[in-house]
C-alpha positions in Angstrom: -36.4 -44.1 12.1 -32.7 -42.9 11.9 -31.9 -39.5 11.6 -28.3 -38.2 10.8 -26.7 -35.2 12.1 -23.8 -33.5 10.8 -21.3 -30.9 12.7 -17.8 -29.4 12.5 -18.3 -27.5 9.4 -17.2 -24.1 8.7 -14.5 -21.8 7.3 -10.3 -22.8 6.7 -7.7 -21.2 4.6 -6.1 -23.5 2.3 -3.8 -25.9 3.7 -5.5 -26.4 7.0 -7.8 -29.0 8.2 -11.6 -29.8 9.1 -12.7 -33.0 11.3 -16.9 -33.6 10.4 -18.7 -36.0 12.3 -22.1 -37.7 11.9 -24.0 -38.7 14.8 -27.1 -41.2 13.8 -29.9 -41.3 16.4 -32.8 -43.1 16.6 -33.2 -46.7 16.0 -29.5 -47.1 15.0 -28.4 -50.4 13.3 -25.1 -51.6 13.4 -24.9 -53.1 9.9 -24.7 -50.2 8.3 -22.3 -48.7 5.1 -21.7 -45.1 6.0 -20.4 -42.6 3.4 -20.3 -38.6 2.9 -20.8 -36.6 -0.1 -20.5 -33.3 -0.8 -22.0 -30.7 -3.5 -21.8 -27.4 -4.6 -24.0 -24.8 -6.5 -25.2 -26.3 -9.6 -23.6 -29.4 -9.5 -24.3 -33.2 -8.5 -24.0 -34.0 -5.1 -20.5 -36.3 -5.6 -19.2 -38.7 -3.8 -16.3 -38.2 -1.3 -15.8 -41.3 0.8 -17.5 -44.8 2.5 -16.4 -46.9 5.0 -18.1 -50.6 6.2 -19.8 -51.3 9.1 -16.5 -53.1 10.9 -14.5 -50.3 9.5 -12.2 -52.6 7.8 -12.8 -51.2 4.6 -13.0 -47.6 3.3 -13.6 -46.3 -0.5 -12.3 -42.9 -1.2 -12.8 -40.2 -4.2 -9.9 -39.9 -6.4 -9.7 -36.2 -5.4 -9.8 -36.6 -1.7 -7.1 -39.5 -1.2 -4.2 -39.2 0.8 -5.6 -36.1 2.4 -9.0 -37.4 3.8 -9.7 -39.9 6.2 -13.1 -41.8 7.5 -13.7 -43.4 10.4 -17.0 -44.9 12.8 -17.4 -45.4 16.3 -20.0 -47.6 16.4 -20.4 -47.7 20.3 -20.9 -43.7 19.8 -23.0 -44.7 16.3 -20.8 -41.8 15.1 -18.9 -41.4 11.7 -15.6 -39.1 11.2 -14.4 -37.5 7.7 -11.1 -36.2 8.7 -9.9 -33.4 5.9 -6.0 -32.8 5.8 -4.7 -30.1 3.2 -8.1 -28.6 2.2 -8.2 -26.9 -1.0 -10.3 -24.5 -2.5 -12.1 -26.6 -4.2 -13.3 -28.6 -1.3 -15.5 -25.5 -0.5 -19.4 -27.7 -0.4 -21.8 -28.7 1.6 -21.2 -32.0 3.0 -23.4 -34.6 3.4 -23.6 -38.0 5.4 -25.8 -41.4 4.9 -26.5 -44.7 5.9 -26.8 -47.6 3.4 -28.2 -50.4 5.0 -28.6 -52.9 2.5 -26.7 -55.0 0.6 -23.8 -52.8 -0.7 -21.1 -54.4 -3.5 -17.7 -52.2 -3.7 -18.7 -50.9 -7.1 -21.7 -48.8 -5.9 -20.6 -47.7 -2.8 -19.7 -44.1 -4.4 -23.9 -44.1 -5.5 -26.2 -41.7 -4.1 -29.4 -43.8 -4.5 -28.4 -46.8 -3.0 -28.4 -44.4 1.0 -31.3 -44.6 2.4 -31.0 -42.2 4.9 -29.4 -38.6 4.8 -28.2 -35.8 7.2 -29.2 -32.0 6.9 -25.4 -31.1 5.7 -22.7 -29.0 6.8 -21.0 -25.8 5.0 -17.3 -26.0 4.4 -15.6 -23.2 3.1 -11.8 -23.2 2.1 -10.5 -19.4 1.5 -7.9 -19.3 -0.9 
């Protein structure tokens, strides 16, 4: 059993920047797609970005690129979403998750193919 953590949340003006991290614990596995979402109040829980278990390649939202950045430490069996520039809009609660099956490129933005989920963290970008 894994269980996700998340951490580093909380409140920025506009224009600053968050760092989140996801700490897996528990019977870890190192083949393993890692990805964060996010969602608001009345909407879908969307997509924000993915990376691959050798962190070669990463997947990013159209409305986070060039201003977010993920990364992984597997020796630490830790993910990183890096936020740059954070706008209002950001404001959600963000979400990370394993995938630890076979994952193609097309569906690594899809919330049903995670298996396994952390609690969340707030982020809130003041205006």
């Amino acid at each position: 059993q894994v269980q996700l953590g998340e951490s580093g949340g909380g409140l920025v003006q506009a224009g600053g920047s968050l760092r989140l991290s996801c700490a897996a614990s528990g019977r870890t596995l190192s083949t393993y797609t890692h990805g964060w979402f996010r969602q608001t109040p009345g909407k879908e829980r969307e997509f924000v970005a993915a990376i691959r278990s050798n962190g070669g390649s990463k997947f990013y939202a159209d409305s986070v690129k060039g201003r977010f950045t993920i990364s992984r430490d597997n020796a630490l069996n830790t993910a990183y979403l890096q936020m740059d520039n954070l706008k209002p809009d950001a404001t959600a609660v963000y979400y990370c998750a394993q995938n630890y099956r076979r994952l193609i490129n097309n569906d690594v933005h899809v919330l049903r193919m995670y298996e396994t989920w952390g609690q969340g963290t707030q982020v809130t970008v003041s205006s």
